[in-house]
N, C-alpha and C positions, 0 to 999 in steps of 0.2 A: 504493500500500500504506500503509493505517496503522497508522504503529509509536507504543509508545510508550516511554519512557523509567522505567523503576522503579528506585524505590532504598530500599532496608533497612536500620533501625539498628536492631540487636535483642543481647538480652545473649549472654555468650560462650556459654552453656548451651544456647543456641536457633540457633544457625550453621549446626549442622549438617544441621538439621529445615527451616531457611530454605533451606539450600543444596540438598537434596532434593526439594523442592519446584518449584526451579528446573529443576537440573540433568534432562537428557530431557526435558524438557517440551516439547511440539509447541509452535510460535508463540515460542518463546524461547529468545535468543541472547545472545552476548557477555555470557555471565556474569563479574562481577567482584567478588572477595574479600578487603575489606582490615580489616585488625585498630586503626585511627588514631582511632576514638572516643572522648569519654570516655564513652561510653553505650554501649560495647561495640564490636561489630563491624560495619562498613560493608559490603553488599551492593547492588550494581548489575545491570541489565538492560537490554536493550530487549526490547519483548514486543509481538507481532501484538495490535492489538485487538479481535482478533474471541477471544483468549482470554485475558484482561485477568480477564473477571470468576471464573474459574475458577480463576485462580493467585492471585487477590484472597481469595476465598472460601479456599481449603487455609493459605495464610498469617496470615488470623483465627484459621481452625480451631486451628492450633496454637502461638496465644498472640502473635505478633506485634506484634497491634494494642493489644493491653492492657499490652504488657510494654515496646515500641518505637514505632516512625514505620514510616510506610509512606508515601511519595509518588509521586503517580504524573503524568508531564508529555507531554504531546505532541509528537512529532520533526516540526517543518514541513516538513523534506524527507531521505529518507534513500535508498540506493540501495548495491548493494553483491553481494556473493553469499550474504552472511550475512541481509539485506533479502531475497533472491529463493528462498533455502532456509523462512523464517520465512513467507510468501506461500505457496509450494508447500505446504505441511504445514498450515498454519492453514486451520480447514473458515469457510467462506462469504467474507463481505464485511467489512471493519473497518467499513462504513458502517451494517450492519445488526444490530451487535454492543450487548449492552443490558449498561452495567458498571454495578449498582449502588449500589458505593460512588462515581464518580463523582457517578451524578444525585443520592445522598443528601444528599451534602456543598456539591455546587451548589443544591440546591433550600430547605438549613437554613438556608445565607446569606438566601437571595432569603424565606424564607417566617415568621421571626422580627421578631418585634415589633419595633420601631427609630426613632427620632428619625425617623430619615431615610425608612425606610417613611413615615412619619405625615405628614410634609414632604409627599413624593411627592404621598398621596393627597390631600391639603389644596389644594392646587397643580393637582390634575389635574381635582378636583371643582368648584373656585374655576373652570378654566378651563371646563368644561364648563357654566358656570351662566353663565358671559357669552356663549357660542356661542346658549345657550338663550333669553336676553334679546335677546340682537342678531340671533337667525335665522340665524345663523353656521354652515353644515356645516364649513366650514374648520377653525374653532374647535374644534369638536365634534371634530375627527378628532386635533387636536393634544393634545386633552385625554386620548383613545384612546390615545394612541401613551406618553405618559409618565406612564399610570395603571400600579402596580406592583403589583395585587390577582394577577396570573396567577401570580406565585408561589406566595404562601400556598394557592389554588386545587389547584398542582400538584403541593403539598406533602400537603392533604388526600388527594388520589388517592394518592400515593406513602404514606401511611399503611394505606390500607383496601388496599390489594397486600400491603404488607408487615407489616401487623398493628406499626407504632409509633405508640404512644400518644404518646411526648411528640410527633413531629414534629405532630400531629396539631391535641393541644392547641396548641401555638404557632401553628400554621396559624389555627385558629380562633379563637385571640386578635387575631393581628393584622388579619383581617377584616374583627373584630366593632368591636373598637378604629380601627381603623383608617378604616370606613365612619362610626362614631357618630362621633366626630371631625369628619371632613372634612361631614358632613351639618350635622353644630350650627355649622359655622363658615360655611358655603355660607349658611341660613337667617340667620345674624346679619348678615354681610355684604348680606343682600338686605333685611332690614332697615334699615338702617342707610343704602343704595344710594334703597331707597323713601323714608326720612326725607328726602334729600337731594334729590328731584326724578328720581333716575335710572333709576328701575325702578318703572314701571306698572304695574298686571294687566292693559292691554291691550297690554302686550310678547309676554305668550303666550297671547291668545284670538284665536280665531281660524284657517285653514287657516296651516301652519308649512311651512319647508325641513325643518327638525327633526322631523316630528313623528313619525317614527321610532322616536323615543326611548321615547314611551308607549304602543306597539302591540304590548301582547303578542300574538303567536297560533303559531300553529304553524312557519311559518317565523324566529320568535326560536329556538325549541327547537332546529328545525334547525339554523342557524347556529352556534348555542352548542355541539353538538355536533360539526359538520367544524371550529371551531374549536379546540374541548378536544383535538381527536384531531389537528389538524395541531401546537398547541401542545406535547403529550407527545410527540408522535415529533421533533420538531423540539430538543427538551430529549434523551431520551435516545440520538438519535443524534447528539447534541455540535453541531445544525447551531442556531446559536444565531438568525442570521440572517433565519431563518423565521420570527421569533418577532413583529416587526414589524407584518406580516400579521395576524397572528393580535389582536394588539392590538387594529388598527383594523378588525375584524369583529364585537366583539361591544361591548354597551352597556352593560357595568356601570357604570364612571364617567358618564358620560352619563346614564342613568338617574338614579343617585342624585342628581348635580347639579340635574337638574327636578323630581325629590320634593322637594327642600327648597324650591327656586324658588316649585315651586307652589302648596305649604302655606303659605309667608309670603303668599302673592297672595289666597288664599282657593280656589283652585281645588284642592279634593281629591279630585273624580273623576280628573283627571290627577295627581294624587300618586299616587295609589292602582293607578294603572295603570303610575306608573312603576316603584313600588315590586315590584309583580306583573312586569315586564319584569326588573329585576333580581334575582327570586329567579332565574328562568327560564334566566338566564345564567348565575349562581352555579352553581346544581344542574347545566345544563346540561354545562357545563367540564369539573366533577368528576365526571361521569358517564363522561364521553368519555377522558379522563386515565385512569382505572378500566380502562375497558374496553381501551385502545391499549396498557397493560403489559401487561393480562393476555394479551391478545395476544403479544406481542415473546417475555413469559417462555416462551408455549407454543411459541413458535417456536425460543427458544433453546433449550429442549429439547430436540427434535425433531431440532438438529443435531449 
């Protein structure tokens, strides 16, 4: 069963309206009421996750969120008769439960412009354009695994669901910034690699391990889609671990590492193709993401 742990600081005036809230509520137990704030009054729970977002949503409604805190934690193991009443009465599964203010607040970290974003992709793009020079799959996949673009990606989806503009904008700030970057620095650096003797353009002519990287066609679209769709259910059903997978499946980083590669080398049929491989994955994500909410929300409906 999963529970989670809620807790409320809202002014004396709204106690009542929080406690209401609470109180009867299917999937919600061990209500607790204390007055020791200086922000007013302390409000505790644990609460079934499968009705998290419904007790989420009534406690906005009536001012909580704008006026107070509202935090919400995960119980790694709970058990009890109060755990097996909150089981019995809660409809479905904790594991198929879509809380939106969780994925919001997970996904505005991950999907917001940042030193450290820019790091990331500088780093993952840098690494991908040595797997590219050296022939390296290896390379290639390490570069997959700590490119950090599937945020902002799931962050675009999570806007066109929920119609927010800013998350949106920021999604597509850190992208655009974030790709323009790590591309101007991937080309400089291969510059600078060819001044030295260490990168040829007979590094990437020729039959490749890599050459993966510049072939768009039908199976990128497919992929970037079981990808987008295992990445958004893997994000809103909290299972983070999946996300891995999903990394080393599709080729945005990788791409853009050999569009600059290959524009410093002179080869721009393969920029051009890598370039076309990376919209394909972009679009493709945010297609999938789109679609796996709008799914979950119709399902949460329904029950």
């Amino acid at each position: 069963m999963a529970m989670l742990h809620l807790r409320i600081v809202c002014p004396q005036e709204l106690e009542s309206q929080a406690l209401g809230v609470l109180h009867g509520r299917i999937g919600v137990v061990a209500v607790t009421n204390c007055d020791d704030s200086t922000h007013g009054c302390v409000i505790s729970a644990d609460v079934a996750r499968e009705c998290a977002d419904q007790v989420l949503a009534d406690l906005r409604r009536i001012g909580v969120g704008e006026r107070g805190l509202v935090a919400l934690d995960p119980i790694d193991a709970a058990f009890g008769a109060l755990v097996d009443q909150a089981e019995r009465d809660a409809p479905g599964e904790g594991a198929d439960a879509l809380i939106w203010d969780e994925l919001i607040e997970h996904i505005g970290e991950d999907s917001t412009l940042t030193w450290t974003f820019v790091a990331f992709m500088v780093l993952a793009t840098l690494l991908a354009a040595i797997g590219v020079v050296t022939d390296s799959q290896i390379t290639i996949v390490g570069a997959m695994v700590i490119g950090p673009e599937f945020g902002p990606l799931a962050g675009l989806a999570i806007s066109l669901v929920r119609r927010r503009a800013t998350i949106a904008r920021h999604a597509a700030l850190a992208l655009v910034v974030g790709f323009a970057v790590a591309i101007v620095v991937v080309a400089l650096s291969t510059l600078l690699g060819r001044a030295c003797g260490l990168v040829h353009a007979s590094d990437i002519a020729g039959p490749r391990q890599t050459d993966f990287i510049y072939h768009p066609g039908w199976f990128s679209l497919i992929t970037a889609l079981v990808a987008g769709t295992a990445g958004m259910l893997s994000l809103s059903a909290a299972k983070s671990a999946s996300l891995v997978g999903v990394f080393i499946s599709v080729t945005t980083i990788p791409a853009a590492g050999n569009a600059a590669v290959a524009g410093v080398l002179g080869d721009w049929n393969e920029t051009w193709r890598s370039v076309a491989q990376l919209a394909i994955n972009l679009v493709g994500i945010t297609a999938a993401g789109v679609a796996t909410l709008l799914t979950r929300r119709a399902l949460q409906h329904s029950r």
